[in-house]
Residue frames relative to the residue before (quaternion, step in Angstrom):
aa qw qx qy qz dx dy dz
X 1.0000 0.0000 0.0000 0.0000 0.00 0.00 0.00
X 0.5086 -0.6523 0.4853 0.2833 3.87 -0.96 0.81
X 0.4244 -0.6048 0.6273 0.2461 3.32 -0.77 1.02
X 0.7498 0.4231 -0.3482 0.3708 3.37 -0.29 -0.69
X 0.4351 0.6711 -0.3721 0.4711 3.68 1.54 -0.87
X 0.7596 0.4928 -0.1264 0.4051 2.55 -0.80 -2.43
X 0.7502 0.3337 -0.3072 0.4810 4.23 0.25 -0.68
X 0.5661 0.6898 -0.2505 0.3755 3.35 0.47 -0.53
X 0.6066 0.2742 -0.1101 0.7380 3.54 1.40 -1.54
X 0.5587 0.6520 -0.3941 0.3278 3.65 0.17 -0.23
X 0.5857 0.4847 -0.0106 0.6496 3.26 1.91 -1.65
X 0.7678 0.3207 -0.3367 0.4407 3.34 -0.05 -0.73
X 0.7195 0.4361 -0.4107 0.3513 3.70 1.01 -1.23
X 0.5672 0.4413 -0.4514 0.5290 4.23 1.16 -0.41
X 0.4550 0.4855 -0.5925 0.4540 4.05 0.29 0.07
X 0.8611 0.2695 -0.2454 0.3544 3.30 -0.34 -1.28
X 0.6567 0.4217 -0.3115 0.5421 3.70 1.20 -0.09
X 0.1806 0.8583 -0.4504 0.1670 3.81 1.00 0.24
X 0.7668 0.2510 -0.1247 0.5774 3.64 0.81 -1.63
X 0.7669 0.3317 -0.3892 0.3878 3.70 0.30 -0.53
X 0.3243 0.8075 -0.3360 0.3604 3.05 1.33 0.33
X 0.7852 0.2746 0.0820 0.5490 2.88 0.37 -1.85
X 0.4615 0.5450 -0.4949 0.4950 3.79 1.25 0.21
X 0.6751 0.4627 -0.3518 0.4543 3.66 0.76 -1.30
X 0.7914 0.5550 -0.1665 0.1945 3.59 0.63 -0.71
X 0.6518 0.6320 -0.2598 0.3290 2.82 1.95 -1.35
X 0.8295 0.0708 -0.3610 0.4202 3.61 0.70 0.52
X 0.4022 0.8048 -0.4266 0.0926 3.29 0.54 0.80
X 0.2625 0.5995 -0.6076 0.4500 3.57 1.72 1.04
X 0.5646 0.6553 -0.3974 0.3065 3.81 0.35 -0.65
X 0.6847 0.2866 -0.2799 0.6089 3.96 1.51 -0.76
X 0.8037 0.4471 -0.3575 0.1622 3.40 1.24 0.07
X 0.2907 -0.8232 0.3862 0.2977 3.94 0.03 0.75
X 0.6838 0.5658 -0.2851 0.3619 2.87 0.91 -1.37
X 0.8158 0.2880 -0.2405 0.4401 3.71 0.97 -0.94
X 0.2705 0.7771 -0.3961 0.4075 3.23 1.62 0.65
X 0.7023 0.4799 -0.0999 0.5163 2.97 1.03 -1.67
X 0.4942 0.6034 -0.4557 0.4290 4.11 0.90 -0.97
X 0.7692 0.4454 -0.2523 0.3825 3.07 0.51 -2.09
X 0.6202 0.5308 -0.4297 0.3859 3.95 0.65 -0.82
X 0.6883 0.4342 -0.3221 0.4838 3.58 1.00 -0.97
X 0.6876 0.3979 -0.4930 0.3547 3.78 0.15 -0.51
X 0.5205 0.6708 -0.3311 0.4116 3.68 1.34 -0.69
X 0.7143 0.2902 -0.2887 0.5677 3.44 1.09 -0.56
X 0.5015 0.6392 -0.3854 0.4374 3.52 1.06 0.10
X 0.5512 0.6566 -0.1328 0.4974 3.01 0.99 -1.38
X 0.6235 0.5137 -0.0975 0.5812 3.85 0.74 -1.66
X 0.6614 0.4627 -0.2688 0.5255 3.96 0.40 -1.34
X 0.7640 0.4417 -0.2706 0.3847 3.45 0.54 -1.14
X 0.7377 -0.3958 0.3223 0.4418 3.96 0.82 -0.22
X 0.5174 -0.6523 0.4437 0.3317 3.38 1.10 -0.47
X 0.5623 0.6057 -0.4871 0.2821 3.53 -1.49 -0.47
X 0.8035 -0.2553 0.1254 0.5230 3.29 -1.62 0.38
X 0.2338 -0.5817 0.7464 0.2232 3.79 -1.61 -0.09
X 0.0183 0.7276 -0.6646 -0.1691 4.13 -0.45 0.35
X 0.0640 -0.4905 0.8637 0.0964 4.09 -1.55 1.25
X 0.3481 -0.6969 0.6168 -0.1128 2.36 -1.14 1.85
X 0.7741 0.1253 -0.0628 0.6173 4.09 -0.11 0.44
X 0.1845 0.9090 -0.3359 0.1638 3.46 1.38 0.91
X 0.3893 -0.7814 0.4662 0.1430 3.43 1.50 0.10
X 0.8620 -0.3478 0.0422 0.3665 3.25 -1.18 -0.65
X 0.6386 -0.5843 0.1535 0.4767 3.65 2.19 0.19
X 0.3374 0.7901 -0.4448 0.2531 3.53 1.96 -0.36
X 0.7419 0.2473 -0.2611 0.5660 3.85 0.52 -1.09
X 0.5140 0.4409 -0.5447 0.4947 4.27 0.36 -0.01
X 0.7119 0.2470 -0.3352 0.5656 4.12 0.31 -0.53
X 0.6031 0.4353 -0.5971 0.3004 3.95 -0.07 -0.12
X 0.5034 0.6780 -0.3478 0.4074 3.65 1.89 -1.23
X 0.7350 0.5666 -0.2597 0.2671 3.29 0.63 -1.31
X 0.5863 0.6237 -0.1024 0.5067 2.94 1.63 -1.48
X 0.5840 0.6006 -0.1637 0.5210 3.72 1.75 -0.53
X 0.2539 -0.8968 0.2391 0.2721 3.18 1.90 -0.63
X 0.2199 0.6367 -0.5259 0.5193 2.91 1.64 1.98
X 0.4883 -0.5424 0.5956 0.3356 3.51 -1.53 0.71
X 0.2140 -0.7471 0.6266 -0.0584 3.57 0.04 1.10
X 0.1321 0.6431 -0.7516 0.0648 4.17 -1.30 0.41
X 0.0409 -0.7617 0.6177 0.1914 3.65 -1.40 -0.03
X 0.0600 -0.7854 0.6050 0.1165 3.25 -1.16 0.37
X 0.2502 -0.7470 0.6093 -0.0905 3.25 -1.28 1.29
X 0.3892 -0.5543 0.6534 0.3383 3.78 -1.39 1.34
X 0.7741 0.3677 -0.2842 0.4299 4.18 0.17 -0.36
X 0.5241 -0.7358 0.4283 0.0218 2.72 -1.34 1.73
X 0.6406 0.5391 -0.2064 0.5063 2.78 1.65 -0.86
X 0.4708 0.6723 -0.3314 0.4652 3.60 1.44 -0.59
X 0.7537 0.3004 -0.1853 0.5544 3.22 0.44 -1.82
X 0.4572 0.4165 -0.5833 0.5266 4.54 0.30 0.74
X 0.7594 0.2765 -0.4063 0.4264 3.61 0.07 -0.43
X 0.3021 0.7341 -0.4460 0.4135 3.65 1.23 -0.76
X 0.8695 0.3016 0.0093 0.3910 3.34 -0.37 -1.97
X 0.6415 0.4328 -0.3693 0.5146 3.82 1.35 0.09
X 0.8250 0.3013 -0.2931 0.3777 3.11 0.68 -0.50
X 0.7604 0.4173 -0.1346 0.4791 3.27 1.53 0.32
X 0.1268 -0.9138 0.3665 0.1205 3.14 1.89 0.59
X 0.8633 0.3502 -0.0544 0.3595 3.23 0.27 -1.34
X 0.3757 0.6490 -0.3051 0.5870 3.60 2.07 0.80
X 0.2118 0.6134 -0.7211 -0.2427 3.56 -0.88 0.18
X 0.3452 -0.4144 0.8396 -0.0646 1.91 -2.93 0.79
X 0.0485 0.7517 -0.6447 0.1302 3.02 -1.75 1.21
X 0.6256 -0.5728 0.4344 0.3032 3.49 -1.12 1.46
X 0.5408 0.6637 -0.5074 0.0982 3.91 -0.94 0.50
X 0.5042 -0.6429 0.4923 0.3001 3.36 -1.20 0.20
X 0.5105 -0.6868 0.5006 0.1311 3.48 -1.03 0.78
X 0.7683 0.3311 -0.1877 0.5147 3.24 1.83 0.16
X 0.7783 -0.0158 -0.3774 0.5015 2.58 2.17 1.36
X 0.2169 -0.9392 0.2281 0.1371 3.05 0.94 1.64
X 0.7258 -0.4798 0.3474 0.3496 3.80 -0.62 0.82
X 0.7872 0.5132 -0.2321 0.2509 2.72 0.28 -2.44
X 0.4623 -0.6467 0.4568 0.3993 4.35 -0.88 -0.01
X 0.8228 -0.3373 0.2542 0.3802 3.38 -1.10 0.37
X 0.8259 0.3705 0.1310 0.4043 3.94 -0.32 0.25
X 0.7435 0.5361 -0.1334 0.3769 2.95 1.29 -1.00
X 0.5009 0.5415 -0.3462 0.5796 3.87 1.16 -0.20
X 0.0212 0.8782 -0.4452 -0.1736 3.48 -1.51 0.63
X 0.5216 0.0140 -0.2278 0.8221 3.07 1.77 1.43
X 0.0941 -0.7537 0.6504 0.0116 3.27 -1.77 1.09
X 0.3670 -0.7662 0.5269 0.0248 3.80 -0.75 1.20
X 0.0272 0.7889 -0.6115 0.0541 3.27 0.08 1.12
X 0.0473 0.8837 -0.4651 -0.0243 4.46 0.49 0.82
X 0.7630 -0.2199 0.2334 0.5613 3.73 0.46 0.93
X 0.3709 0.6074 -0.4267 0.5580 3.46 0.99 1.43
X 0.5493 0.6269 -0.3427 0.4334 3.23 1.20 -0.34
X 0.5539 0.7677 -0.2131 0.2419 3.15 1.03 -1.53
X 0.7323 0.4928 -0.0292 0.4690 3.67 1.28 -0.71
X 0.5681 0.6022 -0.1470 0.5413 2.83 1.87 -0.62
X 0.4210 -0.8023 0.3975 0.1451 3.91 -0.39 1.22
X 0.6283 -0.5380 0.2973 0.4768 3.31 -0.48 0.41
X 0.7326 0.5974 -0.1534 0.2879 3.36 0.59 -1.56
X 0.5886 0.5435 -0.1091 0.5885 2.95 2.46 -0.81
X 0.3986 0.7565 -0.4426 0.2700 3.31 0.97 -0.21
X 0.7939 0.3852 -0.1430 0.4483 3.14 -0.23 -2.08
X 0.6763 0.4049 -0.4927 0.3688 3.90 0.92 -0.11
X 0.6065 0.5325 -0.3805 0.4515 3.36 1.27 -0.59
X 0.7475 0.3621 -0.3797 0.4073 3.55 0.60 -0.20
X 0.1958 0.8252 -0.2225 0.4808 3.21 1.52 0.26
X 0.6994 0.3479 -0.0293 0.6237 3.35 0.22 -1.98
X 0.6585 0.4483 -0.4552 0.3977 3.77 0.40 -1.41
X 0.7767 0.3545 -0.4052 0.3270 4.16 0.55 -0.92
X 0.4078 0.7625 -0.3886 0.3183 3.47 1.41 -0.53
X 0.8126 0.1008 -0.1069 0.5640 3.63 0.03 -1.37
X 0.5945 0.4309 -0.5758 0.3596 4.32 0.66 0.39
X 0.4145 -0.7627 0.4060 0.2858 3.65 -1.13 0.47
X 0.8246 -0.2583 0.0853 0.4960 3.55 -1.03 0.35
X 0.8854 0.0570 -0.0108 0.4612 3.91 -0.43 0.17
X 0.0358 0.7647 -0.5120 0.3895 3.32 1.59 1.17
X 0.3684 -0.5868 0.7065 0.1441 3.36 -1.45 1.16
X 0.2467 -0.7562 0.6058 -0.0178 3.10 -1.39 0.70
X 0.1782 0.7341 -0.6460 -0.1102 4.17 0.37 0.43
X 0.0954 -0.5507 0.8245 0.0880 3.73 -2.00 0.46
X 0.1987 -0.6542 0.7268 -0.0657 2.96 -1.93 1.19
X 0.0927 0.8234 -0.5304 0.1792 3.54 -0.32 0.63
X 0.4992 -0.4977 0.6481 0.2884 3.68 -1.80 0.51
X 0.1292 -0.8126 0.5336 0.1956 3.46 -1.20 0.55
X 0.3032 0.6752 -0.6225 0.2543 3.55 -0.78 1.00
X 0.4419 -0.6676 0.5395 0.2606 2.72 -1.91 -1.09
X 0.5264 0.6204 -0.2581 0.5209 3.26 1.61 0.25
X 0.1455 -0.8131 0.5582 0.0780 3.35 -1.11 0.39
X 0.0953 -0.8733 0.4731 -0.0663 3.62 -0.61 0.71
X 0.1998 -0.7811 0.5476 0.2240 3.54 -0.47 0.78
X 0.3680 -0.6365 0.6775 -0.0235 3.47 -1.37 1.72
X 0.1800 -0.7673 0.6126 -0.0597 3.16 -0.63 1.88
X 0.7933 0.3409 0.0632 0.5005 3.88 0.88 -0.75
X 0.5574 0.6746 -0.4016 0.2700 3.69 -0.55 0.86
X 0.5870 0.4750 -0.3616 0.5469 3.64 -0.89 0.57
X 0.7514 -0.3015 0.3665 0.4584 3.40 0.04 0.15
X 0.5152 -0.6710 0.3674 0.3865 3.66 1.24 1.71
X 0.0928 0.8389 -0.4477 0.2951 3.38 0.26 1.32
X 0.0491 -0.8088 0.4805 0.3355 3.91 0.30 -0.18
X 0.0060 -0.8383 0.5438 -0.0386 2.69 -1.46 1.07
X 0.3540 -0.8845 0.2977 0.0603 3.95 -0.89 0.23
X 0.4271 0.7270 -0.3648 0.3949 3.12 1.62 0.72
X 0.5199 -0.5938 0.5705 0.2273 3.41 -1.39 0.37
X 0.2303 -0.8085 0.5287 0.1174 3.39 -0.72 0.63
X 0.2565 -0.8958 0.3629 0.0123 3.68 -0.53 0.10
X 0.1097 0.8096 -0.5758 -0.0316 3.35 0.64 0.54
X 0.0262 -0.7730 0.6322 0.0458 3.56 -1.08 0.56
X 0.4784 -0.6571 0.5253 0.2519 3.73 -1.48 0.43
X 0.8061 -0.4153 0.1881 0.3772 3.13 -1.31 1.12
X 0.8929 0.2575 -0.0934 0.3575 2.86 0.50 -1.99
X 0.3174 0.7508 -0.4673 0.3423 3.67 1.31 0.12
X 0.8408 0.2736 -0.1371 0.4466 3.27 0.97 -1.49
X 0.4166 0.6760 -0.4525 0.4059 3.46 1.23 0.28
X 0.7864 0.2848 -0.1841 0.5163 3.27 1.18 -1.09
X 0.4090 0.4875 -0.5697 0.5201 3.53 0.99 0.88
X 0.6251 0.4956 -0.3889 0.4608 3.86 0.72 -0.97
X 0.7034 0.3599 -0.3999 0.4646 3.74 0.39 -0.76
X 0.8323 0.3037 -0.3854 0.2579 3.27 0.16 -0.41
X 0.5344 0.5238 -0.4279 0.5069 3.59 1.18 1.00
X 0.6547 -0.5051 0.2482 0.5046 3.43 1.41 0.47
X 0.5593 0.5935 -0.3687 0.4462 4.07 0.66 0.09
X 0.1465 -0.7635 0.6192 0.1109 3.18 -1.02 1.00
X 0.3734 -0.7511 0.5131 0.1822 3.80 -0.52 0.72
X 0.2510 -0.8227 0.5099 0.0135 3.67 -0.56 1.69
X 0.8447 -0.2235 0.0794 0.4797 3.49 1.05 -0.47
X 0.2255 -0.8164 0.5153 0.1306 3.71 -0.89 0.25
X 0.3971 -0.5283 0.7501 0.0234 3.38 -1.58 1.08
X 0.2895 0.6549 -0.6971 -0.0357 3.10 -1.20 0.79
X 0.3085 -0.8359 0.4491 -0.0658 3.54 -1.36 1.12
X 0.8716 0.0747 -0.1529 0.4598 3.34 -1.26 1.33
X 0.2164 -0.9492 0.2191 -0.0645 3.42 1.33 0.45
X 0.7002 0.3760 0.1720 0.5820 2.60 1.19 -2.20
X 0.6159 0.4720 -0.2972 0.5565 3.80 1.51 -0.16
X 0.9260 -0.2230 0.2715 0.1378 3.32 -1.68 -0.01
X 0.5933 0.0745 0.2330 0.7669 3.12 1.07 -1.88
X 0.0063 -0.7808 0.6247 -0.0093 3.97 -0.72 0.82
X 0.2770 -0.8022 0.5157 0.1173 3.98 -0.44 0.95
X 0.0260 0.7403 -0.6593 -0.1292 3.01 -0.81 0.09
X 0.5111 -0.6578 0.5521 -0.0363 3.34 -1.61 0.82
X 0.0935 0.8535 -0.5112 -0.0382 3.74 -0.03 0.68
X 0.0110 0.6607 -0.7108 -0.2410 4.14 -0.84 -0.47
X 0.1235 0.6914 -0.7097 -0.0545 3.11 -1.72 0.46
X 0.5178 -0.6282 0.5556 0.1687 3.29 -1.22 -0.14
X 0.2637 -0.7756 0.5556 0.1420 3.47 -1.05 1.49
X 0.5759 -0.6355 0.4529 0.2436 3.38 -1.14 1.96
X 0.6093 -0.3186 0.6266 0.3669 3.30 -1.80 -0.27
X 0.8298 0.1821 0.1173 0.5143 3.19 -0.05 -1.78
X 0.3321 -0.6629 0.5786 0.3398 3.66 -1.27 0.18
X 0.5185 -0.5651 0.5837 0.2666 3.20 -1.56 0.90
């Protein structure tokens, strides 16, 4: 799949889904405990580790970057969708947020001390992976928390409609636990535990933490 493609519809399809987007979303940590709790524990991860910036990566309209904040982590988000990171900054004035791609992050080498990737993956092609997780060890620093959120399966499907019957053009991804564990290890990351979620429903998530090596494996 073209990189340049595959981003491109990714961007345009959150532009045009930007506000009903983030209407459907803005309180929907409130039904969740289970990822209520992840987010309380990487925050104290996050804290354990030394502190410094937190990057939600694929942060959309900013609901989990401000619950983070509200957790009392320097929280930022970055988003492939301009149109994401306008609602970002309205509904969260006092947050920053910044346009980027997750398959070449901004930020310098080192510099991140825990990164939140929360069902942002999902869009992201196989073949693209290992660079995006890549980048994720590149700019976190030694013994950085890592949190991943993800659909679980094995199937992929392209998602023409949503948000408020919107059109849209992304690929979705569900992937298995261990598929991405061993993408994480081999970009230096050492997986510490898993969450898995709703099981018994439709679409089941699962939840990893790991931990950015010194060295790569």
């Amino acid at each position: 799949m073209n990189a340049d493609g595959w981003l491109a519809d990714t961007r345009s399809s959150y532009d045009t889904v930007a506000d009903s987007y983030a209407a459907q979303l803005r309180e929907a940590l409130a039904g969740e405990p289970y990822l209520r709790a992840a987010l309380a524990l990487f925050a104290e991860l996050a804290h354990a580790a030394g502190g410094g910036p937190v990057a939600d990566v694929g942060c959309g309209p900013g609901h989990v970057t401000a619950h983070l904040h509200e957790l009392g982590v320097d929280a930022f988000g970055i988003d492939l969708s301009p149109g994401m990171i306008d609602v970002a900054r309205r509904d969260h004035p006092g947050l920053r947020f910044e346009v980027g791609s997750m398959t070449g992050l901004a930020q310098a080498d080192g510099s991140v001390g825990a990164l939140l990737a929360f069902w942002s993956l999902i869009h992201i092609p196989d073949d693209s992976v290992p660079t995006v997780f890549t980048e994720f060890r590149r700019v976190l620093r030694p013994g950085a928390p890592l949190l991943l959120g993800f659909h679980m399966g094995d199937e992929s499907r392209l998602k023409t409609q949503g948000y408020g019957g919107y059109p849209m053009k992304v690929h979705v991804h569900r992937r298995l636990p261990a598929q991405v564990t061993a993408w994480l290890s081999d970009a230096g990351f050492t997986v510490q535990a898993q969450m898995l979620l709703d099981l018994d429903e439709s679409l089941p998530g699962a939840v990893l933490f790991a931990r950015r090596e010194a060295q790569a494996q």
